[in-house]
C-alpha distance (Angstrom), angle and dihedral (degrees) to the residues before:
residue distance angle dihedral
X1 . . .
X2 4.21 . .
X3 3.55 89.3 .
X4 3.85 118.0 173.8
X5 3.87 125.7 -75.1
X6 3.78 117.8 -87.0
X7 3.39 112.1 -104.5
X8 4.09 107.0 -146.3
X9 3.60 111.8 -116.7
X10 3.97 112.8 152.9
X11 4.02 115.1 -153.3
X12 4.01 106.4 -107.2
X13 4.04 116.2 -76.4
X14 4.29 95.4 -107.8
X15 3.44 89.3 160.5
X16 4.16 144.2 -84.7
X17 3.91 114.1 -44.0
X18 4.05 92.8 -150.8
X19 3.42 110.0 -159.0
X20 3.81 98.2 170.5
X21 3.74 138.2 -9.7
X22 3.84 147.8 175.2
X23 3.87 132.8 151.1
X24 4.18 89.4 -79.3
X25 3.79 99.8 41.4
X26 3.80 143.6 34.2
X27 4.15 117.7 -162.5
X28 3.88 112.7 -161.1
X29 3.49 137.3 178.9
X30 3.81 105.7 -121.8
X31 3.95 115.8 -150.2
X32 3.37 125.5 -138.9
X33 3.71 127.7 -94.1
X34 4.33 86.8 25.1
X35 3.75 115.8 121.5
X36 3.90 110.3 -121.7
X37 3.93 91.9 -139.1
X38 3.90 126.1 12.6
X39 3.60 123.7 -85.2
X40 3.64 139.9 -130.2
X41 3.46 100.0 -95.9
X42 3.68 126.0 63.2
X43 3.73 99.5 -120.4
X44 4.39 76.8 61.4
X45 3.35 92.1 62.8
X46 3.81 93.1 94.4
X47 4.01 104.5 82.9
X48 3.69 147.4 136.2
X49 3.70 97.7 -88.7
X50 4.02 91.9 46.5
X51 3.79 83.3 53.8
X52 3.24 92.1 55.9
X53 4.09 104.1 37.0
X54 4.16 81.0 64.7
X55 3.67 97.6 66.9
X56 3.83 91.9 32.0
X57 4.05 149.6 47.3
X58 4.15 118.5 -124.6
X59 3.93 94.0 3.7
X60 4.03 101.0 -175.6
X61 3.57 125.4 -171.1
X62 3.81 113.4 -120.9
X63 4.00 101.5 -175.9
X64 4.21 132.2 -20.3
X65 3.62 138.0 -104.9
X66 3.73 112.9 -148.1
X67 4.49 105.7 -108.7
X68 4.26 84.8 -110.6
X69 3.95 97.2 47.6
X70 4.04 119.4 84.4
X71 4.06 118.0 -164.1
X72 3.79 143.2 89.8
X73 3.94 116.7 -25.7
X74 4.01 125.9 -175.7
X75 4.12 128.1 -132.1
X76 3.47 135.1 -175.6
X77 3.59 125.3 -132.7
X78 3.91 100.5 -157.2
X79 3.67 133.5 0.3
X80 4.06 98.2 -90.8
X81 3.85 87.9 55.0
X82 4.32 85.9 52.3
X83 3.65 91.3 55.3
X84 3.31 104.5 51.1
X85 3.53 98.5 50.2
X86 3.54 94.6 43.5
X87 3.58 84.6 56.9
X88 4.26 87.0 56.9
X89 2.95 90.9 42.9
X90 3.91 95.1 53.4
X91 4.17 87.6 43.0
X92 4.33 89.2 52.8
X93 4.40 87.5 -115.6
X94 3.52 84.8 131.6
X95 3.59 110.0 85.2
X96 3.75 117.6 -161.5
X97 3.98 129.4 -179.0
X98 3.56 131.2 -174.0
X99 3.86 138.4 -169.6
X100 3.76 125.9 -143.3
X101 3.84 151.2 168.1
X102 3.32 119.1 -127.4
X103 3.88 132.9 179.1
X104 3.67 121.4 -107.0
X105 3.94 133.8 27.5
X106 3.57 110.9 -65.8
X107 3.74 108.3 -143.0
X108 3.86 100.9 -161.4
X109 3.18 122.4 64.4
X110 3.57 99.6 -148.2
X111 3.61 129.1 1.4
X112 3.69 145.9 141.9
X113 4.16 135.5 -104.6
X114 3.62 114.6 -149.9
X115 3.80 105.0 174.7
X116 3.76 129.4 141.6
X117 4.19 111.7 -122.2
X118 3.92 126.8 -165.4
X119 3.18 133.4 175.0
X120 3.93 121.5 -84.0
X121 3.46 97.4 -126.9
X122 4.28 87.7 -171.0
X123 4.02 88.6 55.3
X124 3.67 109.0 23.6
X125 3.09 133.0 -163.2
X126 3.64 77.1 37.7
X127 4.25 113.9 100.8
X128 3.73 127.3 -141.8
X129 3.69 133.4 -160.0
X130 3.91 104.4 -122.3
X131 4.31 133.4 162.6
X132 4.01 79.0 -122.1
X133 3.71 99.6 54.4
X134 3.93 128.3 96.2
X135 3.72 113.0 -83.0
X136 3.70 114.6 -91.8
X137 3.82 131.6 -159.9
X138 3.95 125.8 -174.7
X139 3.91 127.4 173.8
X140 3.59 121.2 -152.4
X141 4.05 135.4 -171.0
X142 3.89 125.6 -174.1
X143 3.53 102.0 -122.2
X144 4.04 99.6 179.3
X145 4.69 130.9 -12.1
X146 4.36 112.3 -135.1
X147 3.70 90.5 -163.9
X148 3.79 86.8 175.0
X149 3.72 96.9 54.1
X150 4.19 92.6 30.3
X151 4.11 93.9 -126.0
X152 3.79 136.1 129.1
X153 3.61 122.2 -139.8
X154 4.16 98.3 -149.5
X155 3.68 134.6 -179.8
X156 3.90 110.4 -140.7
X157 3.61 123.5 -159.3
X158 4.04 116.0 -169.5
X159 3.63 111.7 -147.5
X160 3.60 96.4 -177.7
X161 4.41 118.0 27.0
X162 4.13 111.6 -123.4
X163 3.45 120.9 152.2
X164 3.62 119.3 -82.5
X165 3.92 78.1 -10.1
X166 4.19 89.8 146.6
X167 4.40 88.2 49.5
X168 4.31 86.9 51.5
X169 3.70 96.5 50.7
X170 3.35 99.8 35.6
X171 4.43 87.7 56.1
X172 3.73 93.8 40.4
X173 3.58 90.3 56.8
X174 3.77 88.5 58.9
X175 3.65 88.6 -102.1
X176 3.70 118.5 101.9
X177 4.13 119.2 -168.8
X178 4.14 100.2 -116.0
X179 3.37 120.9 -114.7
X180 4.06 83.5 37.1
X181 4.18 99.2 144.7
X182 4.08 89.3 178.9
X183 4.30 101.6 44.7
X184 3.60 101.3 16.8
X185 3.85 134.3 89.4
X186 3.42 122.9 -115.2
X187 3.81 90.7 -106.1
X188 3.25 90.1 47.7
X189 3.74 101.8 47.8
X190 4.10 93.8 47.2
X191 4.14 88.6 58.8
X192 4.18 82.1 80.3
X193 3.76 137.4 32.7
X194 3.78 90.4 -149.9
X195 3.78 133.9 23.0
X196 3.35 121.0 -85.9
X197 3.80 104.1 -135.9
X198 3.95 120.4 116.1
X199 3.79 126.8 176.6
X200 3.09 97.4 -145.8
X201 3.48 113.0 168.5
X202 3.90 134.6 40.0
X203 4.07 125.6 173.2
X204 3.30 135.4 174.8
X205 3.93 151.3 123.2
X206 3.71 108.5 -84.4
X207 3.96 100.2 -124.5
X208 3.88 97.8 -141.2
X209 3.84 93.7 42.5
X210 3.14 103.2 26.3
X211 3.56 94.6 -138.9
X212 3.49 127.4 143.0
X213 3.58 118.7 -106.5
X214 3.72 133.9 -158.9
X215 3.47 131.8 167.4
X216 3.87 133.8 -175.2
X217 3.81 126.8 -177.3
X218 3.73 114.3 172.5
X219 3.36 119.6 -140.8
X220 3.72 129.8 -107.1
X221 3.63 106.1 -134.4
């Protein structure tokens, strides 16, 4: 599973997918193979939050998106509206769902992944599931079977929020998201020219106006 180093090619700029706004928050549909927040490089400069900072003033970033993953991502629009949903998402009131394809026939149709991850600090940013790591929970529900093409469609629900905590699980219980260039096989990784991992869903009760908030953004694939 060394596959070969991504190569940083953002999808063309076509415009903001606006999923939700108001003067504290801005709701976009993140594409995939876009960096949430710029990188260290200058070819990395090119990002979801850059995107955004365009078209509006004092853009924060509220929570990431991994670069591979497409789906609904949350900004702030001034410091007030930063801290209080950092403090949901620190108390788990934001609820997030995702869908994904993963390889293989998954026998359950609902279950839940409870395995600690770490970083692999040999193959970072890669993660690791490790008796020393953080505790990690993930809920999944089979949403649909291809027995002709042997995949899963799967919606994942992260309890807790590692990184690439949904990817880990998903390959340690024997089956890896496609598309997945850092936790899948080769044969595995070739079945898709993308991976397969949406978030999908996001709801929650906006702290300043106290509505209730609930996005959907189907998925693509």
């Amino acid at each position: 599973m060394n596959h070969a180093p991504y190569i940083y090619q953002p999808p063309k700029h076509t415009g903001l997918n606006i999923l939700f706004q108001d003067e504290y928050l801005l709701i976009v549909d993140k594409p995939a193979g876009l960096l949430s927040v710029p990188g260290n490089s200058a070819e990395k400069q090119d990002c979801m939050v850059s995107r955004c900072q365009a078209k509006f003033k004092n853009i924060l970033i509220v929570h990431r998106l991994d670069m591979l993953t497409s789906g609904i991502i949350v900004f702030a629009r001034n410091k007030d509206a930063l801290r209080a949903m950092n403090k949901l998402f620190a108390s788990r009131e934001i609820h997030k769902t995702y869908i994904a394809i993963v390889d293989g026939i998954v026998s359950h149709d609902a279950g839940e992944i409870n395995q600690p991850l770490m970083v692999d600090w040999l193959n970072r940013p890669k993660q690791k599931i490790d008796s020393e790591g953080k505790a990690s929970c993930t809920q999944y529900q089979v949403l649909s079977r291809d027995k002709i093409n042997q995949t899963t469609r799967v919606q994942l629900t992260p309890i807790t929020g590692r990184s690439h905590q949904l990817r880990v699980h998903m390959m340690w219980l024997g089956h890896a998201i496609l598309g997945d260039e850092f936790y899948a096989t080769d044969e595995v990784l070739c079945k898709s020219t993308r991976l397969l991992l949406h978030a999908s869903k996001l709801a929650f009760i906006h702290p300043l106006t106290h509505q209730a908030i609930n996005i959907h953004s189907p998925p693509v694939f």
